[in-house]
Structures are given as C-alpha cells and as structure tokens.
Phi, psi and omega in degrees: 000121170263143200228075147332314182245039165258115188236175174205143183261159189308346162253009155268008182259294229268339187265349176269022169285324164248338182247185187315137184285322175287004182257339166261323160289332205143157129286007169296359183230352199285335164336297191251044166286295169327352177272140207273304203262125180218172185269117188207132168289187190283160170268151154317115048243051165242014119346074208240028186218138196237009166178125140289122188264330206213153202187115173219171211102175193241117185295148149107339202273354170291106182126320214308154182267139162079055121273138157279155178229137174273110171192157179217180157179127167272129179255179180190128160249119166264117212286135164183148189329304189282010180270141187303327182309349215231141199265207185280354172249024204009071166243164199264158168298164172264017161242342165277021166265348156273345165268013179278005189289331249292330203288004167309289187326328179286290195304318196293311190300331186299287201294017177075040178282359140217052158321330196234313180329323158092015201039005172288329160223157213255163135355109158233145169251124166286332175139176196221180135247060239250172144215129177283135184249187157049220167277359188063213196289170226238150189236186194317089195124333166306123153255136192264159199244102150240132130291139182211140196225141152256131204252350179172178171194166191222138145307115176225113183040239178284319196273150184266131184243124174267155181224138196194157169207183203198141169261136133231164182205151172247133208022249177246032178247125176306088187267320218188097162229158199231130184225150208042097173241142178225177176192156152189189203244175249173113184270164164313321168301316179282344166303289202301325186267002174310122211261007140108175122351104143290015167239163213213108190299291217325337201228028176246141184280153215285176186262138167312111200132189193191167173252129205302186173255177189277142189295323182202152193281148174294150172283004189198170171234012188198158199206082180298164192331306167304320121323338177282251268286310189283344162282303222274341166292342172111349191264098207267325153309332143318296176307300194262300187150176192297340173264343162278123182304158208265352191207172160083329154332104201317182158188190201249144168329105187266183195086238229203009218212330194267161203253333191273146201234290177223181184246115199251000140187143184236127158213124163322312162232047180267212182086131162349318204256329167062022183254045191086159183210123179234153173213127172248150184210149170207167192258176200245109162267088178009292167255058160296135188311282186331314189282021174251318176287330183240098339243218184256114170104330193239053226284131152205165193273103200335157196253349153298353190274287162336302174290349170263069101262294084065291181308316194280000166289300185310297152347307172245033139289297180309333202288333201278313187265011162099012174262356178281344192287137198032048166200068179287174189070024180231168179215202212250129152237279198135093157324095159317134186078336197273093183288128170240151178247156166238095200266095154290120187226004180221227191186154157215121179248171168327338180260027159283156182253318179206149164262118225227107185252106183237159211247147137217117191294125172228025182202146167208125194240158198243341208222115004257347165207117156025110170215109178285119194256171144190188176235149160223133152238145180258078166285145188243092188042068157082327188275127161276126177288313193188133202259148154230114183254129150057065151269154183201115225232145185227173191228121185220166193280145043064074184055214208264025168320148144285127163259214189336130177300140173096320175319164172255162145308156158302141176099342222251000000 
C-alpha cells in the first residue's frame, strides 16, 4: 500500500520520540501507548530528520510469521549551521550523516514491529556497509534526501532481524549509501550476554600493501584530556609541539562532539601489522547528552555516534603523525568512494564505565592527500563492541584552499 500522503512534519517526529504512538499514528496503535519501551526516533538534538515526505508498506505486517514485509520511506534534513549535527566547517559528521537514516526506526513502528512486542525487546543496529559519494557529506544551506527500503526480515530463536539498505542525496547527487544493512530486536538479556566482535588483528592477516612514514616524529607517545581537548580547540601546537601551527589547523570536534577523553598510547609503526597503532579511551558519563536522547526509556549510546569516535581517533593518528603541518584550512573526512563495513556487537549504556578506541593503521598514503586506511576496534569495558573494517579518513583542502607548496588545488 502506498500513502503519498502520509507525511510528518518535524513536531509530529519529535512528539513521536515520547509521547503515545497513537497520537501520531493513529488508533490503530493505541495498544501499545502504555509500553515504557517502544520502537522511536531519537529526541532532539539527535532527532536529525525534520519531515517524512512519503511511506509506502502495509501497517501491522512486521514480524507476522511467512509474510514478507515490504516497506521504504523517505525524510529530509535540512542541514544548517547552528545544528549540533554540523562541525566548525559546517559539515555534517560522518556518522550522524549515517545516522540521519535514523527514519528506519519511524518506518518500523508505522509497520508495527511493536504490536505484538510487548515492550519486552528493544531496538538494535547490527551493522551496514557504507560509502560515501560525491562530495560526501552535506553541509550548511544543504537539504539531504534518504531513502531507506527494508528488504526483508527473519525470526533468528526470538528475536526479529531486519535487513534494509538507504540513499541519501542532495538534489540529484548521491551522497551516501548504505548496503547489507541489518538491525533487530533484542530483550536485555540477550544485549548482556552478547559475545562481542569476533575478530582479533593479532590473528588477521595484515591487507596488501604498506605504510607511507610519518611526516616528523611525534614528541610523545601518549597524550592526555588536556591535550586532546586543546587540538579539538584548534591549538594544535599546544598538543604536539612546536612544528605544528600554533592556529588554523585541521582539528577534532569540540565540545559534546568530542569523543575522546586521552590518547594513551600512539606509535607509528606499532600495531600487529607494524603499519601503525593509536589506542584512545574515554569514560562514560552516566548523564551524557546523547543517553537523554537515544533512546525514551531506553538509554544507549547512538552506535553512529560510536562511530564519529572512530573517525576522530583516526584523525588524530594523521594529526599525530605530522600531516596536518602546513595545511591550515583543510579539514578531516571520510573517503568519498572508499566503501567499509561496519559491525555492532555490544552497546554502550549508562551503567558503562569506559570506551576503548584502537586505530590499526593498515595504509597510510601521502599523495595527493594525507589518507589513513585502518580497522578500528571499539571495547566497551573489556567487550568488543564494534568492528569498522578498512575505514578511511583523509586531510582535504576546505573549498579551493590552497595547501601545502608543491601541493594542487582540490580538483586540479
């Protein structure tokens, strides 16, 4: 069944993040107004999608045993400076630019994945593929487009698995798609007893290829809160040392944004692989913005979220190793074309104690621009949580900057 006209406007998104599902939906939903745990998008400011244009699928057909379930839908974010969503070079991150998909979650509760549920199991993202196209991810005065289609879903003992994959675009430009994508639901008990990330670098054979050297050796191998924080401020000579400008620099997310607590330890040419290693860690603050938003009832830490931690390790492995040095005004991305997967197996909620970022570097390329290849694994007190295979973040010019002498313009 297709409903062109069923749209929501951004305060019918934020009120179905908390209040009765039937206020929004319908009475066709009121069954489970009463359930503490519901299938919901994030509250603001993780709320990232501002109007459902469109809905096609049947309500009530998710989970039914032997029914296939069908179902898409398209949103729009409008992208704009003063959204939390958006860094100092006003782009959006690149994993809440994957978490703007977030409107699955709207499309599962429209087809009733919890009708039946009984608020007995929650929400999970299992993992994706992703790539970033074009120019990536869309920045300020932009609005983005996702499509998001579910392609099928499965009974694995109790629990429901969903399979889906999502487009975004900006006018008619590709920005992002995300392929094999899964998610399913999930009692607490089986959250708790997860058994974690099944890969271990030490017993992975290293990827084909090799790692460039470091531009100038770092002063240090380890770098505390006080030093993360002042590179994410911009004083990148504070951080490193004296061969770094003292301003202008690429840098890291300040704020609510920044992910990293220290860097506890960095080497270039450590790691299994002996093509680099960063290992970062932070602690878990009980009342962290994100667990008042993601979700109602249900607190955990969005795992797209997780993931822009991941980046900014990688990040500041390049920043670490000396590529950031004469090339203020460029900033950090994520590799348009470079596809990675991504495996969630744990979770981080509020009764966490600390989060564990380890970079293992397994290409670092220097020409034409600074580009870090790695695996990141993420332990959550000890658990691997989440895998990002052949992820890759580059130092790119900022519009038509110039960098470095000897360096081209972008594009040229």
């Amino acid at each position: 069944m297709t409903t062109p006209d069923r749209v929501f406007a951004r305060d019918q998104l934020e009120e179905l993040s908390h209040a009765p599902v039937s206020q929004v939906f319908g009475p066709r939903y009121a069954i489970q107004d009463d359930r503490a745990r519901q299938t919901r998008p994030p509250k603001p400011p993780l709320l990232l999608i501002d109007e459902v244009t469109g809905l096609e699928g049947t309500p009530g057909t998710l989970g039914a045993s032997g029914t296939p379930c069908r179902g898409s839908i398209r949103t729009r974010t409008f992208v704009r400076p003063d959204r939390s969503f958006v860094d100092h070079t006003a782009r959006m991150y690149p994993g809440l630019t994957i978490e703007s998909t977030q409107s699955l979650l709207v499309l599962l509760s429209w087809l009733g994945a919890d009708l039946d549920n009984d608020a007995q199991r929650v929400f999970r993202l299992l993992g994706y593929e992703a790539t970033f196209h074009g120019a990536g991810a869309p920045v300020a005065g932009e609005t983005s487009v996702a499509d998001v289609r579910i392609l099928d879903h499965a009974r694995q003992d109790q629990s429901l698995i969903v399979f889906f994959e999502a487009d975004c675009r900006v006018a008619d430009e590709l920005r992002l798609t995300i392929r094999n994508a899964q998610a399913g639901y999930f009692s607490y008990q089986e959250l708790a007893a997860a058994p974690g990330v099944r890969w271990t670098p030490s017993r992975s054979a290293p990827p084909p290829g090799r790692a460039a050297p470091t531009a100038v050796s770092p002063r240090s191998r380890a770098f505390g809160p006080t030093l993360v924080r002042a590179f994410a401020d911009g004083r990148a000579a504070h951080c490193f040392g004296p061969d770094w400008p003292p301003s202008g620099s690429p840098r890291l997310p300040s704020g609510d944004m920044l992910l990293l607590g220290d860097v506890t330890e960095f080497a270039p040419s450590g790691g299994p692989w002996a093509r680099g290693y960063l290992r970062a860690e932070t602690l878990v603050q009980p009342d962290a913005w994100y667990f008042a938003a993601h979700f109602h009832h249900d607190p955990v830490m969005p795992g797209n979220l997780t993931l822009d931690g991941c980046l900014q390790a990688m990040s500041f492995h390049l920043a670490a190793s000396g590529f950031t040095i004469g090339r203020d005004h460029w900033r950090f991305e994520a590799v348009p074309g470079q596809p990675f997967v991504v495996r969630f197996r744990g979770q981080v909620t509020p009764a966490a104690n600390r989060v564990t970022y380890e970079v293992f570097a397994s290409h670092l390329v220097t020409h034409p621009y600074p580009t870090l290849i790695a695996d990141v694994l993420v332990t959550v007190d000890g658990l691997k949580a989440l895998h990002a295979e052949r992820l890759a973040v580059r130092l790119a010019p900022c519009g038509g900057t110039t960098g470095p002498v000897g360096t081209r313009r972008a594009g040229k």
